[in-house]
N, C-alpha and C positions, 0 to 999 in steps of 0.2 A: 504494500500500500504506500502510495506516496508523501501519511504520516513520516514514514521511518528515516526521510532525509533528515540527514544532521542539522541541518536551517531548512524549516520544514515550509519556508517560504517558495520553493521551487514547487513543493509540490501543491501549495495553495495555488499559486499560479497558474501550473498546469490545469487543476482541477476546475477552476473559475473558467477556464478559457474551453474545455470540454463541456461543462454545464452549460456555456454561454453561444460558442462558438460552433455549435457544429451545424450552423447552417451555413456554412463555407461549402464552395459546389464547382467545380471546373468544366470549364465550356469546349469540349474539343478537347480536350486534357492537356491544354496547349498551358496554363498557368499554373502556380504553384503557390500555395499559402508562405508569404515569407516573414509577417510581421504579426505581432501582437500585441495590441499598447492598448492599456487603459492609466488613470491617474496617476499609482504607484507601481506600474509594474511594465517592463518591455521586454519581450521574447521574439526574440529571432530565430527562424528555422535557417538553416543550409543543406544544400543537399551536394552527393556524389554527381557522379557524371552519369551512372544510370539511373537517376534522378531519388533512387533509396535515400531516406534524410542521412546527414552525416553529421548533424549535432543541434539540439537546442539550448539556446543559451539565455537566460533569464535576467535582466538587470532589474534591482527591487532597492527603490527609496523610501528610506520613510523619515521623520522628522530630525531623528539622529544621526544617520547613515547612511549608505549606499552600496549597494553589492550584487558580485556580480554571481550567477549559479549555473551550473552547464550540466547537463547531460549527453552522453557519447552513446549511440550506438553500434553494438560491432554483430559482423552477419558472419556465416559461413553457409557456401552452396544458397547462397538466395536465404537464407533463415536467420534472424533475429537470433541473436546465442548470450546475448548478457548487453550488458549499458553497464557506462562508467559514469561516476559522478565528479565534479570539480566546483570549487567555490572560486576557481579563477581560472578566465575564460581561456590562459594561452600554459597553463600548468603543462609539466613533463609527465608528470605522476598521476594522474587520474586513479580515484579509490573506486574499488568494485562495488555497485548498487544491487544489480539484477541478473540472476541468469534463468534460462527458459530452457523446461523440458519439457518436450514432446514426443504424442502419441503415437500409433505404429499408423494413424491415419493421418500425421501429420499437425495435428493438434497442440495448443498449448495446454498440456492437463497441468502443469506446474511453476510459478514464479517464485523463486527461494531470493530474499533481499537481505543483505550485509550488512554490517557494521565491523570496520577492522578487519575483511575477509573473512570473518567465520557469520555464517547464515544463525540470523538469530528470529527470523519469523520466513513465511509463504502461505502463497496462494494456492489453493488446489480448487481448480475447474469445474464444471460438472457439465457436458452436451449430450442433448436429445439427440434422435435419431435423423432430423432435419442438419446436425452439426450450429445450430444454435446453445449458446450457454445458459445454462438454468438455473445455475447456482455456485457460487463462489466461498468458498469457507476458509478462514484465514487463521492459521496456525501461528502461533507465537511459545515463546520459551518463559514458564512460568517458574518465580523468583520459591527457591530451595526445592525446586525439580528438576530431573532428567526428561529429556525430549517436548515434545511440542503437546501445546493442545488448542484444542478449537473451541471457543467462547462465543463466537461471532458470524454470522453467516448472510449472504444476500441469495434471496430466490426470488426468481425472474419469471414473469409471463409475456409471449410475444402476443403478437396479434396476425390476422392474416397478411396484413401489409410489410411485415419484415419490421415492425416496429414493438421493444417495448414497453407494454401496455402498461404494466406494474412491477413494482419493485418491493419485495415486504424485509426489512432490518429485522435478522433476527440474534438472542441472546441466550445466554445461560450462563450461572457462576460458575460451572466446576464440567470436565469432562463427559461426566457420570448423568448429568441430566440431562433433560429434555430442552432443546431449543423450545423457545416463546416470544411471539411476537412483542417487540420492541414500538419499532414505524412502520409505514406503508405509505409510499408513492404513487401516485397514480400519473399518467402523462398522455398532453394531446397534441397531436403533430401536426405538421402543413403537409403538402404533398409534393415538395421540392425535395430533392436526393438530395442525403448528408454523401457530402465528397468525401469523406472520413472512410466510407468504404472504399474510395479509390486508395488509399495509405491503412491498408489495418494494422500494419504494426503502430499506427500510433496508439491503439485501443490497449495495446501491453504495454505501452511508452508510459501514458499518463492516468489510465484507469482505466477499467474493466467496467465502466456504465455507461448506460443508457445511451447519454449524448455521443457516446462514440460509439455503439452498438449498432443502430436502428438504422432504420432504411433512409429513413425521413427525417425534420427536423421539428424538435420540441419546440411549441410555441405556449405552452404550459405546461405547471405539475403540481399536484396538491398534494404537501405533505400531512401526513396525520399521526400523531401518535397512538397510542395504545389509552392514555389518561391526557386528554388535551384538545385543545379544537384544532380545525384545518388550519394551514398557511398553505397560499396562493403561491405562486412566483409565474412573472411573465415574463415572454423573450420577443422582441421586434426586433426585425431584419429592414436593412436599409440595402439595396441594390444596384451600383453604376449599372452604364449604359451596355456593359458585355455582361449583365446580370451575374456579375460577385459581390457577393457582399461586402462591404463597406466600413458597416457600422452595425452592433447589434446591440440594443438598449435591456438591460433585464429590471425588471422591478421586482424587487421582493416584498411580500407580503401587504402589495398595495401601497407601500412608502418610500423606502430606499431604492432609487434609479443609480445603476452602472452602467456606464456608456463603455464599447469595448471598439476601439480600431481596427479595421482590418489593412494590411500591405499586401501585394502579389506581387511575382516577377517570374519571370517567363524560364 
């Protein structure tokens, strides 16, 4: 999860720009998502020459500070096989974040994430028979224990459109019990392609949800708890004239508006 970075600002970052951003969509597949800026934060992608990314790199200000956060990733045979992390953007040393194991069907059933080289949490997969994901369970290393346990899990319903539909947060204290619902998502789309499926490795890049899942693009989601009322969140897409988006506005909960930039380049 992209909690687990050392300055866990890379992975806020990421996360805002997945929940916000993925109604980014290429025309001709002739452009590339290159920029991401909103008030506090600017991400740049770069890519190789067979246009696979080749690093994102995060600049994050806030009243105190400034800094910079990168992400690396490295492929073999066409295949994502781990990302490096760095707090500076031209570092020799890059520290190991993530590596990715895969199914005999090619699959990512496993993301094991680092601290100091030794794996101290992961993700394990769960896909239907369509090769849609239905459920994600995250393993971590609990304090005066041996090996991992799972406390936490997301289960996924699509819809016919390839999108989606719900998301339900689930919990429990201890290995021994029962998951029980936490929250539940619900989400409604437009019917414009998320380009996010043209890049799915970004969907292991920066999260395993929704906004990088789906066919389509969220244009809302009501979250609910278990003991609590709804919250709303909304997302408006702004479109030049080669119909990419521009600009995408999100409101949360009916009050706080986030304006987010978009840059392309060919």
């Amino acid at each position: 999860m992209n909690g687990l970075l050392n300055k866990g600002t890379l992975g806020a970052t990421f996360l805002m720009a997945a929940a916000m951003l993925s109604g980014f969509r290429t025309v001709n597949g002739k452009m590339r998502l290159h920029g991401i800026t909103t008030a506090t934060d600017k991400t740049v992608i770069t890519y190789n020459a067979d246009k696979s990314i080749a690093k994102l790199v995060s600049t994050h200000k806030t009243s105190d500070e400034s800094y910079v956060v990168a992400r690396i990733p490295v492929y073999e045979n066409g295949h994502l096989v781990k990302t490096l992390f760095t707090d500076d953007e031209v570092s020799d040393a890059p520290m190991l974040f993530s590596t990715f194991t895969y199914s005999s069907k090619g699959q990512v059933e496993k993301i094991s994430y680092y601290q100091e080289n030794v794996v101290n949490a992961y993700d394990s997969l769960v896909y239907n028979n369509t090769g849609k994901i239905i459920a994600r369970y995250f393993f971590s290393k609990q304090a005066g224990k041996n090996g991992f346990e799972s406390h936490n899990c997301q289960l996924y319903t699509w819809d016919a459109q390839g999108n989606i539909s719900s998301m339900e947060n689930m919990g429990r204290l201890n290995d021994k019990a029962e998951f029980v619902l936490s929250s539940s998502t619900s989400y409604k789309y437009d019917s414009k392609p998320n380009a996010q499926q043209n890049t799915p490795v970004l969907s292991y890049m920066i999260d395993i949800a929704p906004a990088n899942l789906s066919a389509n693009n969220i244009v809302s989601e009501t979250i609910t708890a278990t003991a609590g009322s709804a919250i709303v969140n909304n997302y408006a897409y702004a479109y030049n004239a080669s119909q990419y988006p521009v600009k995408v506005t999100a409101t949360y909960g009916g009050k706080e508006t986030v304006a987010t930039e978009l840059e392309w380049a060919e």
